[in-house]
C-alpha positions in Angstrom: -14.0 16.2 -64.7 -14.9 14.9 -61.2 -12.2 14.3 -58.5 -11.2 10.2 -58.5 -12.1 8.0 -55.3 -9.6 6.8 -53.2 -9.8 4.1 -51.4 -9.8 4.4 -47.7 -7.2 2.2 -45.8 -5.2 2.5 -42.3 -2.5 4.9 -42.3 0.4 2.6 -40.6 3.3 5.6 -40.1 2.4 6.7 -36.7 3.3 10.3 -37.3 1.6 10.7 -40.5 -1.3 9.0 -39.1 -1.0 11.8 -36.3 -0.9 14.4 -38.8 -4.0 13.4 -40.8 -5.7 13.2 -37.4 -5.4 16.3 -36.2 -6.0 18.0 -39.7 -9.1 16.1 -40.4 -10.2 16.8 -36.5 -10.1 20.1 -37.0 -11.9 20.2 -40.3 -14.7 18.2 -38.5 -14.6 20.4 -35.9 -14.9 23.2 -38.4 -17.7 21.6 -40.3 -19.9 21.0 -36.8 -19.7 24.9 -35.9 -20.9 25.9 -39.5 -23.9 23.3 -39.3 -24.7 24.9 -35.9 -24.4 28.5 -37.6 -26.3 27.7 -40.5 -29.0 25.4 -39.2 -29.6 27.3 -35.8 -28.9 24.3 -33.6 -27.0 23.7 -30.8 -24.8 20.6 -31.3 -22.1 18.7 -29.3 -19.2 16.4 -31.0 -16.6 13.9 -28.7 -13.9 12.4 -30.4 -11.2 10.1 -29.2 -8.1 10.0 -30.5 -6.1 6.3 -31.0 -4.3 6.8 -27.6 -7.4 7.9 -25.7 -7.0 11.3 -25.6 -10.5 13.3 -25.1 -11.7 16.0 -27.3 -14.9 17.9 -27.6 -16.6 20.9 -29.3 -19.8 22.5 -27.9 -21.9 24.9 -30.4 -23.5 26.9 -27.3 -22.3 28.4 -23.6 -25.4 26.6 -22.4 -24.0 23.0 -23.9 -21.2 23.0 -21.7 -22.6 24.2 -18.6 -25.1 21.4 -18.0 -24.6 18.4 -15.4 -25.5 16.4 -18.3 -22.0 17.3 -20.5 -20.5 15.4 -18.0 -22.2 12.4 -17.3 -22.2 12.0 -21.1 -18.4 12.9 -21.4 -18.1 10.0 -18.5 -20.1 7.8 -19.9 -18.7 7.8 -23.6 -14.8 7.5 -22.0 -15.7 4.8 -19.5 -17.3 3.0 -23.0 -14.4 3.5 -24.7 -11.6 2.2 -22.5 -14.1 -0.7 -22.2 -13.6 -1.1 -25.9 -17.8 -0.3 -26.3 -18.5 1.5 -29.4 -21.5 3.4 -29.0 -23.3 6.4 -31.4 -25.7 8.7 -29.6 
């Protein structure tokens, strides 16, 4: 016997909501470093949280040393409080 589907809706108690962020941030976060492990790659992931709040996981050293982090870490932030959506 499979697990049911639930259907997905917005989670209106703030703290709750804050809750389930942070634990489903940090199984994403989780998921990205075993694809890097697994798959050999290098791989970066930027999430922003409902109030803005910035964060980031890099697989490699080499990932977040380069000039390019940056501009990309700008240029996603200055999107968002722009209200641009973007995937890269």
């Amino acid at each position: 016997m499979g697990r049911k589907k639930l259907q997905l809706q917005r989670i209106e108690n703030k703290s709750r909501c804050q809750v389930t962020f942070s634990k489903r941030r940090s199984g994403l976060i989780k998921k990205a470093r075993e694809l890097s492990v697994l798959c050999d790659v290098d791989l970066a992931l930027v999430i922003f949280s409902s109030r803005g709040r910035l964060y980031e996981f890099c697989s490699a050293d080499r990932l977040s040393t380069v000039n390019w982090k940056g501009n990309l870490v700008g240029f996603l932030t200055a999107s968002w409080s722009r209200g641009v959506h973007c995937s890269v």
